[in-house]
N, C-alpha and C positions, 0 to 999 in steps of 0.2 A: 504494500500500500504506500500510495509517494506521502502522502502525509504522516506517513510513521517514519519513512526515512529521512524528511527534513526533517522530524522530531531528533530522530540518533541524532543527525550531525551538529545539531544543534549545540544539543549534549554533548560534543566528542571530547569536553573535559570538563566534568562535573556540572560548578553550572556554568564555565564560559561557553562563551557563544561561539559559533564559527560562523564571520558574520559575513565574510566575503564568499565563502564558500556556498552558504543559503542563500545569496541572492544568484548566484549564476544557478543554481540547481533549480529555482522556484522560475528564472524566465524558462530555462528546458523544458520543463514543466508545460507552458504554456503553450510551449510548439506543438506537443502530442496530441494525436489524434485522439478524439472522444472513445474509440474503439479500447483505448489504452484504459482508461478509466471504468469497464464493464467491470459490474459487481462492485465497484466502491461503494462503500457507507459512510456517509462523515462521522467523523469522530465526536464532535458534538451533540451530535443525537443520537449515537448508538451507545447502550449502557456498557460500563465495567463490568466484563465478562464473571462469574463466579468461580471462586479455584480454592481448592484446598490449599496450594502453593501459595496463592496473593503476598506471604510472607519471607517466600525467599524468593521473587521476582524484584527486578528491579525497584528501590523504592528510593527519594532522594530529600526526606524531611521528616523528621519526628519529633514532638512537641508533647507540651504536656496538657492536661485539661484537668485541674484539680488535682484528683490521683491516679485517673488516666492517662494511657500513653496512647497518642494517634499517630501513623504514619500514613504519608503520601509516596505515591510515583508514578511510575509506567504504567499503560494501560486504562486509566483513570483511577487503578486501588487503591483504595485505604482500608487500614487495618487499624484495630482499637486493641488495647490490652489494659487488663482490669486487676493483675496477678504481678505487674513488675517487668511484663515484658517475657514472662515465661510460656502463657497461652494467649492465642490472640483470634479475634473475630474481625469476618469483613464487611467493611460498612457498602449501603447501595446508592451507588454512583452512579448520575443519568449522561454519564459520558464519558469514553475510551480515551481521550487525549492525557499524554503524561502532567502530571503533575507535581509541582515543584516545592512547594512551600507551601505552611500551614500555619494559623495562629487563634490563640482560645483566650479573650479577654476575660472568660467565666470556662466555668466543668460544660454548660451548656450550647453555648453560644460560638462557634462558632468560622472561619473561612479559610478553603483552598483555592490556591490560583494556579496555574501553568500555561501548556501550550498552547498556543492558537487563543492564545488571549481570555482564556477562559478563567471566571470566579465563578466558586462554589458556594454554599452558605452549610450548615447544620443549626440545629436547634435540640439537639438529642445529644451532641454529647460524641457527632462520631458516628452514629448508626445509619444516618440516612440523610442524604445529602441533596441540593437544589441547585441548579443553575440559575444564577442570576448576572450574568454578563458573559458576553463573548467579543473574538476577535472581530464580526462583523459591525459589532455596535462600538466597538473599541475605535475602530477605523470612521464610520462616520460620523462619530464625535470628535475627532480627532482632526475631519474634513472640516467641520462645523467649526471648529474651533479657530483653525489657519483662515478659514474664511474671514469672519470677525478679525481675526490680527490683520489681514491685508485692510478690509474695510478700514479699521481705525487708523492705519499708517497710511492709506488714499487720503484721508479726511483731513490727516495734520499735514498733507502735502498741497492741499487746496488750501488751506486757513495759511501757511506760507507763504503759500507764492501769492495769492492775495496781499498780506502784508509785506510784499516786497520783501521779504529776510533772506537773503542773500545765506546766510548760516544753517538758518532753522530749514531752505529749501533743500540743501546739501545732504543734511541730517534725514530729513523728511525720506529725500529719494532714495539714502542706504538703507532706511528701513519699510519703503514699500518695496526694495528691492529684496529683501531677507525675507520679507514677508511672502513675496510671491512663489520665491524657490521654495519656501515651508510650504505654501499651498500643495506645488507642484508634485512635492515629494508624497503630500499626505494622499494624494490623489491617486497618485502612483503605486502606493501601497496598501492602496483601497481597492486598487483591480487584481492583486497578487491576491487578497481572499484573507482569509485569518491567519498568518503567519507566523507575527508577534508573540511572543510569551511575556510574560508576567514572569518574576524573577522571585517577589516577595508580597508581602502583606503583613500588615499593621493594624491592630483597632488599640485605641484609644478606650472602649466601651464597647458597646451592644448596637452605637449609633454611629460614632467616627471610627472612619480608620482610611487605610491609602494602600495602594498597589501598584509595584515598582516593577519597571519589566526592560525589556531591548528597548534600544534605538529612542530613549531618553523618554520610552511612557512613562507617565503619573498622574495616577488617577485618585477622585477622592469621593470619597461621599458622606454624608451627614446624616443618613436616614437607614443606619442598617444594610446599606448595601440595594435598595428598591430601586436606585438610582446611582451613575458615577459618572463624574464626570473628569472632562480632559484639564488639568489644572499643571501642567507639563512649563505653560508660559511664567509660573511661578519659580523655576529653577535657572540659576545662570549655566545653561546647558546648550547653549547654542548649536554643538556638532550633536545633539543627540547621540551621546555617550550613553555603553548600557547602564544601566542601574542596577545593581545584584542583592543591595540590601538596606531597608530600614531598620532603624533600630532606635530605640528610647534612651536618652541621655542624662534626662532631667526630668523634675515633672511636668514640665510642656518643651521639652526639648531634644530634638530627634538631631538622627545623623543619617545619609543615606550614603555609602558607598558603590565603588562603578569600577570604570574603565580606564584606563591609563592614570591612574592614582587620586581619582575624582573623589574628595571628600566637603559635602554639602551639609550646612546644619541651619537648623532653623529652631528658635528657641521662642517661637509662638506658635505652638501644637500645627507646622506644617503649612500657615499662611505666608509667611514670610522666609527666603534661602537665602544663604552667603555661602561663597565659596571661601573654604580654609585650605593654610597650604597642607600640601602629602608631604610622607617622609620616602616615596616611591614613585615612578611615574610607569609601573605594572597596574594589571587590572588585581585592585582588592576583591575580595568575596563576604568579608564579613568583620563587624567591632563587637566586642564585649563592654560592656563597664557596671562598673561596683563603684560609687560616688564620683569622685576626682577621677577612680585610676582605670584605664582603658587599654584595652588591648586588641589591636588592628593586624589582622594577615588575609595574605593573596596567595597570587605567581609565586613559586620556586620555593615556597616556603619563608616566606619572607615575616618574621612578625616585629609589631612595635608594639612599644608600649609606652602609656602618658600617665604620669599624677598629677597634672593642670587640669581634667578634663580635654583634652586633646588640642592644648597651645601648641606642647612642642612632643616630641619623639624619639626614645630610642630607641633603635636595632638590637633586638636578640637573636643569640645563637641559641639555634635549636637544633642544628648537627644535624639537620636533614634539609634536603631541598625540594622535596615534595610539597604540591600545590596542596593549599589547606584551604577548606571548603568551607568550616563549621566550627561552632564552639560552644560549653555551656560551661557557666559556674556554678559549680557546684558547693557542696555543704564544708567539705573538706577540700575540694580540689577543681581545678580549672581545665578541662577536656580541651584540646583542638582535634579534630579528625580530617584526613585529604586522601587526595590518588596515591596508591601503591601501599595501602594498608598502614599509612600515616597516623600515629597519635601522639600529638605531643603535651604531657602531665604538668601544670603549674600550683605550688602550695595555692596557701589560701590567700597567698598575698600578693598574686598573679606576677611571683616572680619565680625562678629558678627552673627554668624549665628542662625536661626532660624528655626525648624522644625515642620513639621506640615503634618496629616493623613488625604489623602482626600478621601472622602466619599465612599467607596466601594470596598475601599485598594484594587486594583488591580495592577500589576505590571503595571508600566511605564517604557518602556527604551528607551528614548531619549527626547529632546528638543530643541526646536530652537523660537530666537525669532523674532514678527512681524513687520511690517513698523507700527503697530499702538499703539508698545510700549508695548504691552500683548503679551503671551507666547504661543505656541501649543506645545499640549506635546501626546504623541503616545507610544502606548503598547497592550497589551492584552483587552482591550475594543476599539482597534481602536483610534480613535482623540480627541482629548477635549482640549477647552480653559482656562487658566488664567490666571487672570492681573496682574499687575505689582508686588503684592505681594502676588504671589503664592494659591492665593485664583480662585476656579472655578467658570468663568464664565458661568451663566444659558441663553445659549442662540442655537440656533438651529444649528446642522452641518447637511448636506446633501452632496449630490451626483448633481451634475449640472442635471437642467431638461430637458428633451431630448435626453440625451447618451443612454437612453434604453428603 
């Protein structure tokens, strides 16, 4: 199915993108004769298949929900665990598209996002899940929205050249001119079909939250998700850099990290962005923070770390050069997980770190930890346990008895 293959390459390292690669494969694409596409189903509308497996296929996020554990991935599954991560059930998904990220502002409440631009919602907790946006609506909001930006940059190029301003006409034209190429691009990418991924997701509550995806989406909504809109012109993001992650800083003060060492913060709940300098100009995938002190890695294994709250940075050696994907703080201990079976251990004072290669170097991307003080960490072999010091647990994961 070509829509499951831009998904792979998409994917082809954790969550970077392969961003030049997806555009030549998605025009291909469009040369192919209708004959090529007999028997496609789109993936938006066709459910997540049901499998005893769901737990050891592909999965690329795990979170927590009270004292649940939920994962997301491939295929549109998710899987819920009620035991620690030791049995797990699959929740029902009204759509096949991989999925990336997960977040539970409550045990009840709530959202996955992934490919092809797709948000989920739950209201159980995990069990069963709803569409409420796709890459199609993602795009003409997105049309809509470059529209309005040219409109307003025509309008202040007539109010100029009216008042004769020589300066403000100059001004005027670079940015009816920026605004047109935005138009062109969004348009452009509105005939390529739902392509976009979503990268992350944020709530605030039950009402606010945002969703970070490729090629500089950001979406938001104020109502639960009934509605999202394009809110992307809020970011100084000009090349539409990806975006791979939000993250909470403060108590109205977020970060989102990206693509060639893009670090954006906004310290009024996501109305207002500044760019801050990076201590990198690789693509990050993920920040941690515990007050002040913060801890940032991407590419090649790279991580920093801040006690200003991320003024300034330094480089830790963590004696691996593996991409790291994910991170959680834990009770005792500070998880990183990446490609090649990557985990690198920090006390609780997210210094001294430690790395170590587990057994079958397969990529991991993500972690979360349990009520029972050990770890689940999910990737490309599905679920697997370890304790408190990043060491694998030898003990059974399954599928609850009787779902199938």
């Amino acid at each position: 199915m070509f829509s499951d293959l831009v998904q792979c390459l998409t994917h082809a390292s954790g969550k970077a993108l392969a961003t030049g690669l997806t555009r030549v494969l998605l025009s291909s694409i469009a040369l192919l004769s209708p004959a090529a596409f007999a028997g496609w189903q789109d993936p938006l509308n066709t459910p997540a298949l049901q499998t005893e497996r769901a737990h050891e296929t592909l999965l690329l996020d795990v979170v927590r929900a009270d004292q649940r554990l939920v994962a997301v991935g491939g295929h549109g599954h998710v899987v819920y665990s009620d035991d620690d991560g030791s049995t797990w059930r699959q929740g029902k998904v009204p759509v096949s598209v991989t999925l990336v990220a997960a977040y539970f502002p409550s045990g009840d409440f709530g959202w996955a996002v992934g490919h092809d631009g797709v948000i989920l919602r739950t209201t159980d907790g995990g069990k069963n899940w709803a569409k409420q946006f796709d890459g199609y609506q993602a795009n003409d909001e997105i049309v809509a929205a470059a529209t309005r930006t040219k409109e307003r940059a025509q309008a202040q190029l007539d109010a100029a050249e009216t008042a004769g301003d020589d300066v403000a006409i100059e001004d005027a034209e670079m940015a009816l001119e920026a605004a047109t190429y935005a138009l062109q691009d969004a348009e452009y990418d509105k005939s390529t079909g739902s392509t976009k991924p979503f990268m992350d997701v944020w709530f605030y509550d039950a009402k606010r939250g945002f969703a970070v995806g490729a090629y500089g989406m950001f979406f938001a909504t104020e109502n639960g998700g009934e509605s999202w809109e394009d809110v992307s012109s809020r970011l100084p993001n000009p090349d539409r850099l990806h975006l791979n992650a939000i993250t909470p800083v403060g108590a109205h003060s977020l970060v989102v990290v990206g693509e060639m060492g893009m670090i954006l913060r906004s310290d009024d709940l996501g109305q207002t962005w500044h760019q801050l300098e990076s201590p990198y100009d690789g693509s990050l995938f993920g920040l941690l923070a515990q007050g002040s002190h913060q801890l940032l890695f991407g590419l090649r294994g790279h991580v920093y770390n801040s006690t200003d709250g991320g003024i300034s940075w330094n480089e830790l050696s963590t004696g691996s050069e593996q991409t790291l994907l994910s991170g959680v703080i834990g009770h005792k201990h500070t998880l990183l997980v990446g490609n090649g079976g990557s985990v690198v251990v920090f006390d609780s004072a997210l210094n001294n770190p430690v790395s170590t290669i587990l057994e079958g170097r397969k990529a991991y991307a993500a972690v979360a930890e349990a009520s029972d003080g050990n770890y689940v960490i999910v990737g490309e072999a599905g679920v697997k346990r370890l304790n408190a010091a990043g060491e694998m647990i030898d003990q059974s994961i399954s599928m609850a008895a009787g779902d199938f």
